[in-house]
N, C-alpha and C positions, 0 to 999 in steps of 0.2 A: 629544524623544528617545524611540523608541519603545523597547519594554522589551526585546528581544532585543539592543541595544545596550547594556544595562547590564553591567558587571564580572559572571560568572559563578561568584564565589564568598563566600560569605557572610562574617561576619564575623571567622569561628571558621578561616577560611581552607578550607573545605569547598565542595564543588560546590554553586550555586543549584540546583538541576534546575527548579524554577520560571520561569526563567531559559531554558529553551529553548523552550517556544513557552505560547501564550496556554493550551490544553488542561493542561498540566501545573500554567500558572499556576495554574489556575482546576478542578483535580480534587479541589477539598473534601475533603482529607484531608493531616495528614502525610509529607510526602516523605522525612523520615530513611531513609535504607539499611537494609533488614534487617540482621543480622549475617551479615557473612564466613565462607565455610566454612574451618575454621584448621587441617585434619585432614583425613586422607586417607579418606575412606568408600567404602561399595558401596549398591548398591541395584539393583533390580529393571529401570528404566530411568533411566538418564541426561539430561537435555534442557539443552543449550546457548541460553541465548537465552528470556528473560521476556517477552517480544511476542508476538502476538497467535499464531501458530504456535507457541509451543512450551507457551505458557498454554492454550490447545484442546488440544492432545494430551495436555499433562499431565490436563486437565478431563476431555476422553471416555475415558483410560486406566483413570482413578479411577470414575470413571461406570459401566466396564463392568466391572470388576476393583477392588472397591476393597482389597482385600488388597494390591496391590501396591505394592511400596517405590519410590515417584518424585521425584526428585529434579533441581530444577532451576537452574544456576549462572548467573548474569547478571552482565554485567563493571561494570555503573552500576545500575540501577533497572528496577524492572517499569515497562514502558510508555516506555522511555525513547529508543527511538529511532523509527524510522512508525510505530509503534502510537503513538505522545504527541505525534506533529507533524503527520498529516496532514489532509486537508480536508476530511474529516467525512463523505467518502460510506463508505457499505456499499452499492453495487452488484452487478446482477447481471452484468453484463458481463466476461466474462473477458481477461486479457492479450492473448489474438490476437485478430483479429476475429473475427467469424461467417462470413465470407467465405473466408477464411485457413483456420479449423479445418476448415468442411466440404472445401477443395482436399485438404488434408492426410491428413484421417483420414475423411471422408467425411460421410454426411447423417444415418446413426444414431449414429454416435457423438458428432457435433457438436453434435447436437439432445439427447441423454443428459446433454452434457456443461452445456451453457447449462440445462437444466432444473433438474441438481442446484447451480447457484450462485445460481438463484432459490431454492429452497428454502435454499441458504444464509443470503440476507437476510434470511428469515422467522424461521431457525434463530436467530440472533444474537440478533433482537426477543424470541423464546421466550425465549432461554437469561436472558436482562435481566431480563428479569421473574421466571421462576421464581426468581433468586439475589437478588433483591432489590437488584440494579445499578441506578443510576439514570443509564444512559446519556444519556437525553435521545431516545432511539428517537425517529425520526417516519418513516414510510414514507412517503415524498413524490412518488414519481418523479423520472426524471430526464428534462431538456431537451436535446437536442441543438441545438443553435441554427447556422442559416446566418448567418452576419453577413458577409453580399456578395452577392453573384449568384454568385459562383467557388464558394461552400462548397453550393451546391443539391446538385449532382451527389451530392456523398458522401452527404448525410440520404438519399437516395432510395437509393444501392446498399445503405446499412447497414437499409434499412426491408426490398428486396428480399429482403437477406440471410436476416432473421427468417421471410420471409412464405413462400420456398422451404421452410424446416425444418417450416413448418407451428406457427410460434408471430405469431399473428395479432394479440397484443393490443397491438403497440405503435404508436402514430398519427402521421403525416405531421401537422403544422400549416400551415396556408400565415400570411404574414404579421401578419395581422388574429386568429388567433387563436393568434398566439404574442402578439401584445399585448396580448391579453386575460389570460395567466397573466402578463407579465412585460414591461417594456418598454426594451430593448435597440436604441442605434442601431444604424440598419442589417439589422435582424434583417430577412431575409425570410421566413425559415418555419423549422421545429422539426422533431425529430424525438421523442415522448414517449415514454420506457418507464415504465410503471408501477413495474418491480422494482425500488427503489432506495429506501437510506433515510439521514435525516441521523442521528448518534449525535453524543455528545461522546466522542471517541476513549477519551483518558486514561481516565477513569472507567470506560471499558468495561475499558479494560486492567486498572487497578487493581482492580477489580471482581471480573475473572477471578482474578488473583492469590490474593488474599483466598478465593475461592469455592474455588480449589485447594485453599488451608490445611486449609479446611474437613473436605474429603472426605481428608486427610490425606497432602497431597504438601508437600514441605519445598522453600523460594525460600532460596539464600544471594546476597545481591546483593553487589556491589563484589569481583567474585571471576569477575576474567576467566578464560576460558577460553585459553593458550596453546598449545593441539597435542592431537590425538586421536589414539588407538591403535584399530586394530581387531581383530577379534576372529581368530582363528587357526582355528577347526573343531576345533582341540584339546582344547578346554578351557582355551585363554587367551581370557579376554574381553575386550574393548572398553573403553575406558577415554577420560574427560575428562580432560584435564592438565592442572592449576593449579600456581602456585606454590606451593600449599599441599600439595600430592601430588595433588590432582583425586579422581576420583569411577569406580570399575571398577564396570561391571554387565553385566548380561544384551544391555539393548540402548543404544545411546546413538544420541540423535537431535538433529541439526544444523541448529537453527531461529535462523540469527544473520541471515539474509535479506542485507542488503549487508554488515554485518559479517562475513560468510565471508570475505570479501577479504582480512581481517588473517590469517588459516591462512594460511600460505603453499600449504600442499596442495592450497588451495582458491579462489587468488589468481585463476586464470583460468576458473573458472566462473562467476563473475556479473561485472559491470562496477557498479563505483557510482555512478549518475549524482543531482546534485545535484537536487533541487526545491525549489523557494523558495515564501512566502507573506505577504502581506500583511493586515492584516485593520484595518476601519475603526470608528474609534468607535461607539455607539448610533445608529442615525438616529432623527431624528426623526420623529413621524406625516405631517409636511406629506412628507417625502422620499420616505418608503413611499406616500404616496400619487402621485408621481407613477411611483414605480417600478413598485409593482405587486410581484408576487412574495407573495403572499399565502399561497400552495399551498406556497415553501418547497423546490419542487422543487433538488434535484442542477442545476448547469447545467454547460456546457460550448459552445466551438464545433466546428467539423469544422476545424483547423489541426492542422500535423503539428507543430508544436512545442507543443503543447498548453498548454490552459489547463484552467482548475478551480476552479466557483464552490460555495460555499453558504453561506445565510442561517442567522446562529447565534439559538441560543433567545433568548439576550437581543439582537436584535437588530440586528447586526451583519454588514457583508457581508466574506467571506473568500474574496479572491482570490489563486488558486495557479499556477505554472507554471513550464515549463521556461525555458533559458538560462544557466543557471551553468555554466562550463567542467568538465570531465572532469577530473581530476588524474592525474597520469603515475603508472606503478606502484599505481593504483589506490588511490591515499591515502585515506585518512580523517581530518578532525580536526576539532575544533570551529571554529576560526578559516573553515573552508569552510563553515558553516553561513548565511552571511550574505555577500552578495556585491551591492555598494552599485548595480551596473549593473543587473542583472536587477531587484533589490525595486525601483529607483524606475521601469525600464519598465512592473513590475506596477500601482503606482500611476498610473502614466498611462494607461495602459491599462483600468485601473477607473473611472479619470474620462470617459477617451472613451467606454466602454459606457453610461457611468450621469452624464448631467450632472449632474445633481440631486447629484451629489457635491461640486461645486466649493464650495470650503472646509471640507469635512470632512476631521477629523482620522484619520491612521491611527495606531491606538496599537500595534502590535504587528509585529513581520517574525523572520522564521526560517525556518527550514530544515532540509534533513536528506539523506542518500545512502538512495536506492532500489536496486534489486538486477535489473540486466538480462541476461538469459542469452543466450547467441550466439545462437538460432533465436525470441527471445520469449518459449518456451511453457513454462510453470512445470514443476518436477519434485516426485513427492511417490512417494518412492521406497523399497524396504526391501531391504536387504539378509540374508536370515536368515545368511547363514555369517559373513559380515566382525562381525555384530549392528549394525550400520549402517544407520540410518534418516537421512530428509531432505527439509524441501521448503522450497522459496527460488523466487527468479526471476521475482517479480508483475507488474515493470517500473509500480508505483505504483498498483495494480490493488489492492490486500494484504486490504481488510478481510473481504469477505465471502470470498475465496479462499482466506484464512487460516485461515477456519473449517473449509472443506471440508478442506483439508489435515489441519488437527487433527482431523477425523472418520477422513480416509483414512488416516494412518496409525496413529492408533491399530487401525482395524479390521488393518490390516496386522501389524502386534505381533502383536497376540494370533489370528493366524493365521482372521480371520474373511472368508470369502468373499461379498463383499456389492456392490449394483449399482456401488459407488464404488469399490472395489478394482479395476475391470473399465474403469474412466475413463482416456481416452487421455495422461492426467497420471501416470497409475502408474510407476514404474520407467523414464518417459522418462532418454533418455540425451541432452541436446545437445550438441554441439561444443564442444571450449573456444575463451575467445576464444584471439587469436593472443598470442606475447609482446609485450613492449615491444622499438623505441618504435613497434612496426606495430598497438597497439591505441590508443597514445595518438594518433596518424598519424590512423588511422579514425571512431576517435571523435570526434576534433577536426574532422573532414572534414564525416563526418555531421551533426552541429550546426548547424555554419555551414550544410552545404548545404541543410539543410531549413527555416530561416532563411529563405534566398535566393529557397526555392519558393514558400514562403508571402506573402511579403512581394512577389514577381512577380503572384502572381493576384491579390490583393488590390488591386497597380495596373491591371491588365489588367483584370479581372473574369473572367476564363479561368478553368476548373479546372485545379489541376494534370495534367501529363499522365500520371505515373508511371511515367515514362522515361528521368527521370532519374540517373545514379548512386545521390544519394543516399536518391534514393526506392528506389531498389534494395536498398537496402543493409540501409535502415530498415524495409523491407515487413514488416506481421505486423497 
């Protein structure tokens, strides 16, 4: 029985939170809840949401400002939802492609934009170190891996992509020397970026938390948010709503990333879409040796239903991916954390990559809702009059993107004109999705259809053609 299968409440009849994925297991500290905000307070900024965006903005607010009163209300624990289950990239890669941003917003600003989320990933390694987080950093790169003849095309548009912008460091592999970093059947050739690093999520998360106390921002955990007010231009300010009366301030900022979906106000700006993970016991030296993977790199292949590898410090491989269905109304709940069809095609799927697997144990499966916005492209937005700040929308992109956000809006707050205020992520506005049941309809469509694409080239050896509906649908 792997451990996201056990009963999720301890014995006192309280939440495991150890209990949702192996990072939370394994984040070397006490997971007790802070205490509950029991009393109606104010402060300076308000922040929704203990994850990796609302713990950076609380961190740069205090950083640049530390006078100010920040306050931040989380409905479970710091780190407790993608920031405490994901796959341990801190990538530079942002939510659309390279392809996509330059169509959209052009070659200076796509190029502006992918420079500042490499310095993202550096940013994070910094910030680890200077707070004395023992993340686990490793800047590794990442792999793009062809696994067919069908997946060649994409490594070479997304290599093209870079090399138009004038960012030249990232390398084409042909077959033989992707074998050399890592040995995947089928791999024909790679695509390597440098800017990519492995972390242990959790710990980064808790890390930050802790590092906020520090500079003197206040965490009440177990103290959902249910409903925000905004601010009037009057003199009525913005306000968190808890059952406890919530928290009025200056400014309040909306870092719940798929958790927005429970606001009703906010029900059709992101879509929650499930990701699953499985992860395999210790391997042994004989295993590593035929695998290879030594460098540790980020991997991945070019499939539209994506996949998501990496090698954990104590040595363990962790494979992620899509296929958990949508839920109608945009649900969230723990019982969808875990979805027995997807986690065991992950395991198969890890066995086909890596024979050297056959008969290892996987000790671990979970899961979690990511935050996808109707055009892809994340928002990290301020509102001065409403005092409404916000940035969501990563579509499972979150770690290093997270960071940037919590740089952009703090400089945003405190009314600082700087090259990332000026990023085509500012104040974007997307479409909302559509209602139900024409988003559950769509969603469900898109799934399956890009299922169907992948699994046609895969027999074929054709690339997809991107002509089809649901590659229409899904482009970004």
């Amino acid at each position: 029985m792997t451990r996201a299968s056990h009963l999720r409440e301890d014995s006192n009849g309280s939440k495991d939170y150890g209990s949702y994925s192996f990072w939370l297991e394994t984040a070397g500290e006490d997971l007790t809840p802070r205490p509950p905000l029991e009393y109606a307070a104010e402060a300076d900024v308000a922040i929704l949401g203990a994850g990796f965006t609302g713990l950076w903005t609380a961190y740069y607010l205090l950083r640049r400002n530390p006078s100010l009163r920040v306050v931040v209300l989380e409905a479970e624990i710091a780190g407790f939802g993608a920031s405490g289950r994901n796959g341990a990239w801190c990538n530079a890669s942002f939510p659309v492609t390279t392809g996509e941003l330059t169509r959209r917003f052009g070659k200076e600003s796509a190029r502006d934009l992918l420079l500042e989320m490499r310095n993202a990933v550096d940013e994070v390694g910094r910030v680890s170190e200077a707070e004395g987080i023992d993340a686990q950093y490793n800047r590794s790169g990442q792999l793009r891996v062809a696994r067919g003849q069908s997946q060649l095309p994409g490594i070479e548009v997304a290599h093209e992509s870079l090399r138009a912008l004038g960012l030249e460091d990232a390398q084409l592999l042909d077959a033989e020397e992707t074998s050399e970093r890592i040995r995947i059947t089928d791999a024909k050739g790679a695509l390597f970026n440098p800017h990519c690093a492995t972390i242990h999520p959790a710990r980064l998360a808790r890390g930050l938390a802790r590092a906020v106390e520090r500079l003197g921002g206040r965490i009440f955990e177990q103290t959902p948010v249910t409903d925000f007010e905004a601010g009037a231009g009057n003199g009525k300010q913005p306000r968190l709503v808890t059952d406890s009366g919530g928290v009025r301030a200056s400014t309040i900022v909306l870092a719940g990333e798929a958790y927005l979906a429970r606001l009703p106000k906010l029900r059709r700006q992101v879509l929650p879409v499930y990701s699953l993970i499985v992860l395999t016991e210790p391997l042994s030296e004989v295993q590593w040796g035929e695998i290879g993977w030594q460098g540790r790199e980020c991997v991945a292949s070019n499939r539209y239903t994506v996949d998501y590898l990496s090698r954990t410090a104590d040595g363990r491989i962790l494979f992620g991916g899509r296929g958990a269905p949508y839920h109608f109304r945009s649900r969230i709940q723990d019982s969808f954390d875990t979805h027995d069809p997807t986690h065991q095609m992950l395991r198969q799927t890890a066995r086909e990559w890596f024979p050297a697997l056959e008969g290892t144990r996987f000790t671990h499966a979970w899961g979690g809702p990511l935050a996808a916005p109707r055009d892809w492209m994340p928002t990290m937005s301020y509102d001065a009059t409403s005092g409404i700040a916000t940035a969501h929308g990563y579509t499972g992109q979150g770690v290093a993107t997270a960071n940037l956000s919590g740089r952009t809006l703090a400089d945003l707050i405190l009314d600082r004109d700087t090259n990332i205020t000026r990023l085509p992520a500012v104040n974007h506005k997307p479409r909302p999705w559509e209602p139900e049941p024409l988003r559950w309809l769509g969603a469900r469509y898109v799934q399956r259809g890009l299922m169907k694409v992948d699994d046609r080239a895969e027999q074929t050896g054709q690339p997809p053609t991107g002509k089809t509906l649901a590659e229409r649908l899904g482009k970004h």
